[in-house]
SEROMI-578970 format. One line per field, with one value per residue: x, y, z of N, C-alpha, C in turn; residue number from 1; residue in three letters. Coordinates in pm, 1 decimal. Last residue first. Layout:
n.px <- X|... .
n.py <- Y|... .
n.pz <- Z|... .
ca.px <- X|... .
ca.py <- Y|... .
ca.pz <- Z|... .
c.px <- X|... .
c.py <- Y|... .
c.pz <- Z|... .
num <- NUM|... .
residuo <- ALA|... .
***
This chain:
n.px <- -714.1|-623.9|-432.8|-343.8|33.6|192.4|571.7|878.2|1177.8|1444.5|1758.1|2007.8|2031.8|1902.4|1925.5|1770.5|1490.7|1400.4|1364.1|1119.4|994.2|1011.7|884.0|591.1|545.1|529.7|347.1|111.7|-17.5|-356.9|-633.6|-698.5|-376.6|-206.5|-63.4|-179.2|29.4|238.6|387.8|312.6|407.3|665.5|686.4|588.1|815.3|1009.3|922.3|936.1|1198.3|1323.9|1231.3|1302.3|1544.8|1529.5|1410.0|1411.0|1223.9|1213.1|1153.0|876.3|822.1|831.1|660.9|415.3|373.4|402.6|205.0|9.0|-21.8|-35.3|-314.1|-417.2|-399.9|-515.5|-775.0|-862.7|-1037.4|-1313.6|-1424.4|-1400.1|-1434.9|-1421.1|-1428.4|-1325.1|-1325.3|-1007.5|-922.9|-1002.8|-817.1|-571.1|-541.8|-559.3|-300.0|-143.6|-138.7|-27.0|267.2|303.3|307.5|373.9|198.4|148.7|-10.2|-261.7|-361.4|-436.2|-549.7|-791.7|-866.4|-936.3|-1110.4|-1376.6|-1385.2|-1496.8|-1724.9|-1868.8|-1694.5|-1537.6|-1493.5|-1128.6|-1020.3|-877.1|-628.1|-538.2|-434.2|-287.4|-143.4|135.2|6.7|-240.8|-454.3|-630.1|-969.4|-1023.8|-1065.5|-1332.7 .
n.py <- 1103.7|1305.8|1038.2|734.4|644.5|408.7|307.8|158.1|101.1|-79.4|-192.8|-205.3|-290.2|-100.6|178.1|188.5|77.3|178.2|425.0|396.4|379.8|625.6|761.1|671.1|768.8|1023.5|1054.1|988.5|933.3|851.5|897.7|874.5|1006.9|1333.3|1363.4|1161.6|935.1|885.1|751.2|497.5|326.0|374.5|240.2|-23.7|-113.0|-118.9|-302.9|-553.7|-573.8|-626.0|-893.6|-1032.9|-1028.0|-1141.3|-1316.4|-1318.4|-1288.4|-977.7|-913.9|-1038.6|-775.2|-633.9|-627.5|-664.5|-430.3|-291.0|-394.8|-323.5|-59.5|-51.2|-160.0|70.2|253.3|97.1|203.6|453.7|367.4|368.0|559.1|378.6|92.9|-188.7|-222.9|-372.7|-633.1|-599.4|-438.1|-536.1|-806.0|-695.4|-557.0|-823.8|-924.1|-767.5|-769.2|-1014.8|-991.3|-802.2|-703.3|-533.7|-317.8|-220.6|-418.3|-441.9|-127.7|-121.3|-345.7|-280.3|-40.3|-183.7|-333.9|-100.6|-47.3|-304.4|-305.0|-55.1|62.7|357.0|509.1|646.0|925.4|986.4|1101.6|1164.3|1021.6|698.4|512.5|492.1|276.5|67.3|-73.9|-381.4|-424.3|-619.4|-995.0|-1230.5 .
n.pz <- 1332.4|1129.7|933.0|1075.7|1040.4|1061.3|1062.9|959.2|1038.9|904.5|877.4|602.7|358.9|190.5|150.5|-92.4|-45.9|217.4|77.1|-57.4|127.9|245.1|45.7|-3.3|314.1|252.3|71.2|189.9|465.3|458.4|438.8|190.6|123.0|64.5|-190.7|-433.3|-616.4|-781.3|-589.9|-510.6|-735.7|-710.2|-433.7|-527.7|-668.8|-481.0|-298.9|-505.6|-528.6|-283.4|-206.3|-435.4|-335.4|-62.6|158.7|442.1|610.6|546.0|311.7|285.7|425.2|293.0|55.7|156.6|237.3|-37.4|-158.5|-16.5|-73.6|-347.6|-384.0|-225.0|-507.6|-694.8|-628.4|-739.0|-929.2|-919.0|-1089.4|-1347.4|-1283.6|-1155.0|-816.5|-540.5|-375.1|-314.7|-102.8|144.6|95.2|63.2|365.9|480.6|391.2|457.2|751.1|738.0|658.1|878.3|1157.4|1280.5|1380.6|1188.6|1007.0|1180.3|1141.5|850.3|900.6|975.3|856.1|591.9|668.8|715.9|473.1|390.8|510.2|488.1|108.1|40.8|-257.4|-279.9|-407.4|-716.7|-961.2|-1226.8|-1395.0|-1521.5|-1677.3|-1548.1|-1318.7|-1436.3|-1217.7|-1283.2|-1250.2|-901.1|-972.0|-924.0 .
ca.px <- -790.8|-773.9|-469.0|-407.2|-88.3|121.7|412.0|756.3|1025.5|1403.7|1581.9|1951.2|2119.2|1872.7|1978.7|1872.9|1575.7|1425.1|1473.4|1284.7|1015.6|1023.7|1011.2|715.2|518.3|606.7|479.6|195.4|73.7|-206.7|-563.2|-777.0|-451.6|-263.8|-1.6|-161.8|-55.8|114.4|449.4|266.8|257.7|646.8|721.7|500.1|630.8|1054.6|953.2|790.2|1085.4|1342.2|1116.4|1161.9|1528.4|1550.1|1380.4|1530.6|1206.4|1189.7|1287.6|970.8|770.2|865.1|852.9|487.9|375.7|533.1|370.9|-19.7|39.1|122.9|-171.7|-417.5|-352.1|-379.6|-784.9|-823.2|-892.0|-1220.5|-1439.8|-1276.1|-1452.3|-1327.1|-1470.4|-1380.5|-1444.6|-1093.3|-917.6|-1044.2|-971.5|-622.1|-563.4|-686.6|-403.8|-136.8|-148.3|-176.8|179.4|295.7|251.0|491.2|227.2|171.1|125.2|-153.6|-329.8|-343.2|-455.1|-761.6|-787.8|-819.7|-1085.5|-1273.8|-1312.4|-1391.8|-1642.0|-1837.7|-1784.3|-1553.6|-1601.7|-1291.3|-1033.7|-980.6|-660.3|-593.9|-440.7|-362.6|-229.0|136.4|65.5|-81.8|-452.0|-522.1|-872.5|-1071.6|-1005.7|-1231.5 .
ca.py <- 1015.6|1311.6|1171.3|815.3|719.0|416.6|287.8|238.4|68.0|40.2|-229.8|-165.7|-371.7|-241.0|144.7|230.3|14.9|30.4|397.8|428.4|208.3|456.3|819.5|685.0|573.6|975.8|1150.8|882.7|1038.2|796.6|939.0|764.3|947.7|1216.2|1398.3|1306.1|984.9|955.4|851.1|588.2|356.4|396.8|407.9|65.0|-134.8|-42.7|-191.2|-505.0|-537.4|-495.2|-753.6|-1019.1|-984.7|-1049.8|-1314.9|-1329.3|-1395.4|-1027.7|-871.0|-1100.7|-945.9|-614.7|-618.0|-781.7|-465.0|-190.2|-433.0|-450.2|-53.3|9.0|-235.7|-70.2|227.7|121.8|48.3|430.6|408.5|245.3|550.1|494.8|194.9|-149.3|-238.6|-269.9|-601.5|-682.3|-420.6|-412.1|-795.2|-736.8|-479.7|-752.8|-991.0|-776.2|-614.0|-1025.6|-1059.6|-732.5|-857.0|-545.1|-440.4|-143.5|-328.7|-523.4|-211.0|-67.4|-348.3|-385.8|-32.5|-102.1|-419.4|-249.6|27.0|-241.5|-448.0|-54.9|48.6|229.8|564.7|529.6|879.8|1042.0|973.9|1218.2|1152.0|807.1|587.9|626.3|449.5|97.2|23.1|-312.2|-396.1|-571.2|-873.0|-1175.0 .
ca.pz <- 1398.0|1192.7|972.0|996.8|1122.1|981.4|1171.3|932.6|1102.5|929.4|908.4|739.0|513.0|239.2|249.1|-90.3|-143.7|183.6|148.7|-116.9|-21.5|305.3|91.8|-93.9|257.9|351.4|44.3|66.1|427.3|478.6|547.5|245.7|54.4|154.5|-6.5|-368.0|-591.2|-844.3|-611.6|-434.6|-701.8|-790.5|-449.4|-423.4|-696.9|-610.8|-253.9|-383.2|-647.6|-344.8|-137.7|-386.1|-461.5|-75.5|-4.8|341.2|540.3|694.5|352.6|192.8|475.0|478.2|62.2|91.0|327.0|58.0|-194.0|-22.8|22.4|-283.0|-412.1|-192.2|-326.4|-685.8|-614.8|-589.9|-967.5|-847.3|-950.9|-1284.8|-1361.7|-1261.9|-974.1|-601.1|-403.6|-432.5|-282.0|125.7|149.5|-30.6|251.2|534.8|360.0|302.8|691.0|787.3|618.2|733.3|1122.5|1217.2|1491.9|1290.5|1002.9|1141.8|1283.0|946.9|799.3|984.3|921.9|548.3|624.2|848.8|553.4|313.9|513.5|602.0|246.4|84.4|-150.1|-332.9|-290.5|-610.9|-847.6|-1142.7|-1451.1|-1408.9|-1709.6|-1640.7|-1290.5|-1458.0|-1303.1|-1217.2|-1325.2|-1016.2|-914.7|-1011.8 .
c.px <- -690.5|-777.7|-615.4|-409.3|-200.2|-1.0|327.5|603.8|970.0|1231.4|1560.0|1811.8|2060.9|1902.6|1920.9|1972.5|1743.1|1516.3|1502.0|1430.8|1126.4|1036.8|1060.2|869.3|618.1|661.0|613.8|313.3|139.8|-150.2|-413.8|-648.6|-536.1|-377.8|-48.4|-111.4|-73.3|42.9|306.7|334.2|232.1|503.9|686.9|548.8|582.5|876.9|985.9|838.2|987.6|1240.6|1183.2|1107.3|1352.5|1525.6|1427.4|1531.3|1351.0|1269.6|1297.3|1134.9|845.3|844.5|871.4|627.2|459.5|488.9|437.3|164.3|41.2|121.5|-62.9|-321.7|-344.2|-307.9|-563.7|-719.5|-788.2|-1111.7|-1342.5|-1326.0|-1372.9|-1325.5|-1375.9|-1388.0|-1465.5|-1214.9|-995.6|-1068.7|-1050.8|-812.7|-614.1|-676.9|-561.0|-283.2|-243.5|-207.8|30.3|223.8|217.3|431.8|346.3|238.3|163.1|-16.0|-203.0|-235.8|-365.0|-608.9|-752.8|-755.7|-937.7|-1153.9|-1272.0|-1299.6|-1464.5|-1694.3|-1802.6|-1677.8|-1567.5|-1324.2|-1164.9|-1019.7|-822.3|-674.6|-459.2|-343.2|-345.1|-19.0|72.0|-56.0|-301.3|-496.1|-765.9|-949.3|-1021.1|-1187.0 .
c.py <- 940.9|1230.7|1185.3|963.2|764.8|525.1|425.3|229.9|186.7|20.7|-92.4|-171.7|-322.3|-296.4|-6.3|219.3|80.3|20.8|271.1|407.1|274.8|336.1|685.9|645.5|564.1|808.3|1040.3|920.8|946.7|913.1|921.5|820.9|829.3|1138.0|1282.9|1286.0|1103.5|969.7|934.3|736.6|502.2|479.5|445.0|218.8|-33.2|-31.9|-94.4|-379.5|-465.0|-492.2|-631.8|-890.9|-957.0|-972.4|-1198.3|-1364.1|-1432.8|-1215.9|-949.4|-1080.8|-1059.9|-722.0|-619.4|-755.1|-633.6|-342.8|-364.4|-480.3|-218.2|-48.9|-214.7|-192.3|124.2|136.5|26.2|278.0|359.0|274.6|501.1|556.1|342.9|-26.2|-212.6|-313.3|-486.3|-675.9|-500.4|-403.3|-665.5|-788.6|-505.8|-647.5|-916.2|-824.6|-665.3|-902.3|-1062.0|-823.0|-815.8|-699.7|-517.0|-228.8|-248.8|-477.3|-309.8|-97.7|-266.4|-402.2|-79.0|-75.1|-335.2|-283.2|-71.4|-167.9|-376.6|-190.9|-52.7|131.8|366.8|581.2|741.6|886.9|1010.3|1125.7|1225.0|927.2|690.8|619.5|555.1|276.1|48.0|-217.9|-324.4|-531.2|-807.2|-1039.4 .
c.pz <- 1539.1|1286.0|1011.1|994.7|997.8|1090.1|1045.6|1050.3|1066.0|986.3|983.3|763.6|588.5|327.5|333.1|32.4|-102.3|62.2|193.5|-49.6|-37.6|241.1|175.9|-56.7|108.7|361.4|109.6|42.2|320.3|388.8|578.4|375.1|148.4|109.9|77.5|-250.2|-499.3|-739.2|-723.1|-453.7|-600.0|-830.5|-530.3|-399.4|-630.9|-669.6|-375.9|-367.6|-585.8|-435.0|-222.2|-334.9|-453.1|-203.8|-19.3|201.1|436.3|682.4|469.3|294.0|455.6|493.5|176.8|121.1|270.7|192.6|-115.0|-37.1|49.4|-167.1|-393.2|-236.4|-216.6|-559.3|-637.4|-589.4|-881.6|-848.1|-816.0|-1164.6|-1262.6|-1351.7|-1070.8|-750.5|-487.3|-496.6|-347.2|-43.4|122.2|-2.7|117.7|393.3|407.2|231.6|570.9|746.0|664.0|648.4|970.1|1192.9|1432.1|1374.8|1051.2|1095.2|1242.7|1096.6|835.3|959.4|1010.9|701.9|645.5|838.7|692.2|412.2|463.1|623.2|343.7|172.0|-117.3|-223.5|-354.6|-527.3|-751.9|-1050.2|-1300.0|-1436.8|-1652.7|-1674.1|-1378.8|-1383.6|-1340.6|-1302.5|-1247.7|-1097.6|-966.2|-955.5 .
num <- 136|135|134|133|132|131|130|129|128|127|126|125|124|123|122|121|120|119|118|117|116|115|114|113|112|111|110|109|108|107|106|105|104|103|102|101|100|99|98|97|96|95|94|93|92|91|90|89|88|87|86|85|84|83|82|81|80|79|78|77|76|75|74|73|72|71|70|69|68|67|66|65|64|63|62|61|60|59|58|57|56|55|54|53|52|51|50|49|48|47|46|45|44|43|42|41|40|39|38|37|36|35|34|33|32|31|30|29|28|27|26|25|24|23|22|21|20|19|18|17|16|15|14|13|12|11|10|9|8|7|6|5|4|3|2|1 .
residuo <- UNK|UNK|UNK|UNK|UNK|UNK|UNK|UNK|UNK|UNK|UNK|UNK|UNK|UNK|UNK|UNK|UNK|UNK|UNK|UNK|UNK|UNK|UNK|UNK|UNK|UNK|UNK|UNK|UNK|UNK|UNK|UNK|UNK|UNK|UNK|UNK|UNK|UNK|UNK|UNK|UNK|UNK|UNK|UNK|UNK|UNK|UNK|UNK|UNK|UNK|UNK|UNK|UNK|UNK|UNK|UNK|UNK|UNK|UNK|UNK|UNK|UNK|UNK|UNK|UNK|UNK|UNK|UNK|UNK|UNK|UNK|UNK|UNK|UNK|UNK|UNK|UNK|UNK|UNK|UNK|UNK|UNK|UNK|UNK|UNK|UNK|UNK|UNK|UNK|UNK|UNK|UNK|UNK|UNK|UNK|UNK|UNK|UNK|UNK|UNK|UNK|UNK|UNK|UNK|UNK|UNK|UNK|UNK|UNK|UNK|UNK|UNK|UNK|UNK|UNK|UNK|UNK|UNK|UNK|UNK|UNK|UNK|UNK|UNK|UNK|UNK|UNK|UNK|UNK|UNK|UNK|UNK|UNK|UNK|UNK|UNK .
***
């Protein structure tokens, strides 16, 4: 079972999950893949990372994983010509990644925001996100 999805208005204050070793593989498993512009395999290593967490506010985190699951869905969908599809996906994931702080588990969210958004607002055009950690 997945854990509880958290809604955006009820966050107060996000803090980093503690992951472990299958988890963190899993996230920059994910990275990689959406780097490479394989968004469907991104979706699927990131939902590998999310599932195993819980449901107590430790897990909060567990939202990040779903931005970045729908920012890699809407690249996928858009790719595929679902288009109504990937705008939702991309309207999901600014939304998500707008509570949360600067940087999150090493991803610049300011910047991953500012990229759903602009998916939505300049759709006709393909744009390429790449994904740095910070530190590394």
């Amino acid at each position: 079972m997945p854990p509880r999805k958290r809604e955006v208005e009820e966050l107060r204050s996000l803090k980093e999950p503690t992951l472990d070793s299958h988890q963190r593989e899993n996230f920059l498993k994910g990275v990689a893949l959406f780097n490479q512009g394989k968004y469907w395999h991104a979706h699927e290593a990131w939902e590998a990372a999310w599932l195993p967490m819980g449901d107590g506010p430790e897990d909060d985190g567990e939202i990040f994983f779903r931005a970045l699951i729908q920012l890699a869905s809407g690249l996928h969908l858009k790719k595929c010509g679902r288009y109504h599809g990937a705008r939702n996906h991309f309207s999901k994931a600014g939304s998500k990644f707008a509570v949360m702080p600067g940087v999150f588990l090493g991803l610049d969210t300011v910047a991953l925001r500012i990229f759903s958004a602009h998916q939505l607002s300049h759709f006709d055009q393909n744009f390429t996100c790449l994904l740095r950690l910070r530190g590394e």
